[in-house]
N, C-alpha and C positions, 0 to 999 in steps of 0.2 A: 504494500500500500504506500503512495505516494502523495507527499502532500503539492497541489498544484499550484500553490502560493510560492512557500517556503523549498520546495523539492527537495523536503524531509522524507527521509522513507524509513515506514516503522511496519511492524511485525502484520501480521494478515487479520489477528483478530483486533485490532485499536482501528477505530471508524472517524476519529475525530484528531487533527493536529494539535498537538499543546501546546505549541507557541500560537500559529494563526487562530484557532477556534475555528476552523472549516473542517467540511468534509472531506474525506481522503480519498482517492483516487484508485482504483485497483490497475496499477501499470507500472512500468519498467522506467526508467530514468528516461533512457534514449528512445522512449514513447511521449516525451512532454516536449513543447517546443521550444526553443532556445530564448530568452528573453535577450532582446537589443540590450545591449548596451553600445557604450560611448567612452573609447578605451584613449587614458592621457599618459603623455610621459612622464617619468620624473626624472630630473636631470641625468644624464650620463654620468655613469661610475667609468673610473677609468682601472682596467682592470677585472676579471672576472670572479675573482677572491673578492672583492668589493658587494659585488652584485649578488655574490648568492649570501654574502651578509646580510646584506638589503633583503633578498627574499625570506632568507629565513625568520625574519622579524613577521614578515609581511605575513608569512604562515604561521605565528603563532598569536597573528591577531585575526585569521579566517580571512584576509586579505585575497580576494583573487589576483592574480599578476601572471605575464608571459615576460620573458624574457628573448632580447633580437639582439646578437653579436653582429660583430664588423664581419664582411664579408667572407674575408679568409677563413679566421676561426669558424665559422658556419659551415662554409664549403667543405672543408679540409678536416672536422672536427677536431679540431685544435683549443685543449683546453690547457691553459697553465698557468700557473699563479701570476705571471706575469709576463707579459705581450708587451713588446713598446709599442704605444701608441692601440692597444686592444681600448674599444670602447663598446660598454652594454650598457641599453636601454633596461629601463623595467618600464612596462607599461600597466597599470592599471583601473580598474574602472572609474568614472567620473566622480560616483558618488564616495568612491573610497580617498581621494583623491589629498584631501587637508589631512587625512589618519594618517596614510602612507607616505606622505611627505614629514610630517613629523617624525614619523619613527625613522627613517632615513637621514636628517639633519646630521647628526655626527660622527655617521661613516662617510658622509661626501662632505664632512669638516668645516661644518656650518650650523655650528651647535647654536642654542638659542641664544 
């Protein structure tokens, strides 16, 4: 059971979401449709040790975020602590956008 709000998915016999207060959906994740979003950047980490610093904050606040390396590193799957001149984006959603910038502030060294 799926919630079609939240796309909380709880056990078969719970009819009701406890967070939304709606009814639950009998379906599969990739049976609900994708909600638009409005995906921003947050500055460039220079560095991929950087970035996945950045993500893992992002992930321990339920942050959705993709991560887009420079060209090479992409191509070539080229991962290493350090690249000169390696630059990653983190992109994430609009509305998360003031949280994940905050929590990022002082690994891109622009603490408050």
């Amino acid at each position: 059971m799926i919630c079609p709000e939240c796309h909380a998915e709880y056990l078969d016999h719970i009819q009701e979401c406890g967070d939304c207060q709606i009814s639950l959906v009998d379906a599969c994740p990739i049976d609900l449709p994708i909600p638009d979003m409005t995906w921003s950047s947050l500055p460039p980490f220079e560095g991929k040790i950087y970035a996945d610093m950045a993500a893992e904050l992002l992930d321990q606040h339920s942050i959705p975020y993709y991560l887009k390396m420079d060209w090479f590193s992409s191509a070539f799957n080229v991962e290493a602590t350090s690249l000169s001149g390696q630059m990653v984006r983190i992109f994430v959603p609009e509305e998360h956008m003031n949280k994940a910038s905050e929590l990022t502030l002082a690994i891109l060294g622009q603490a408050k």
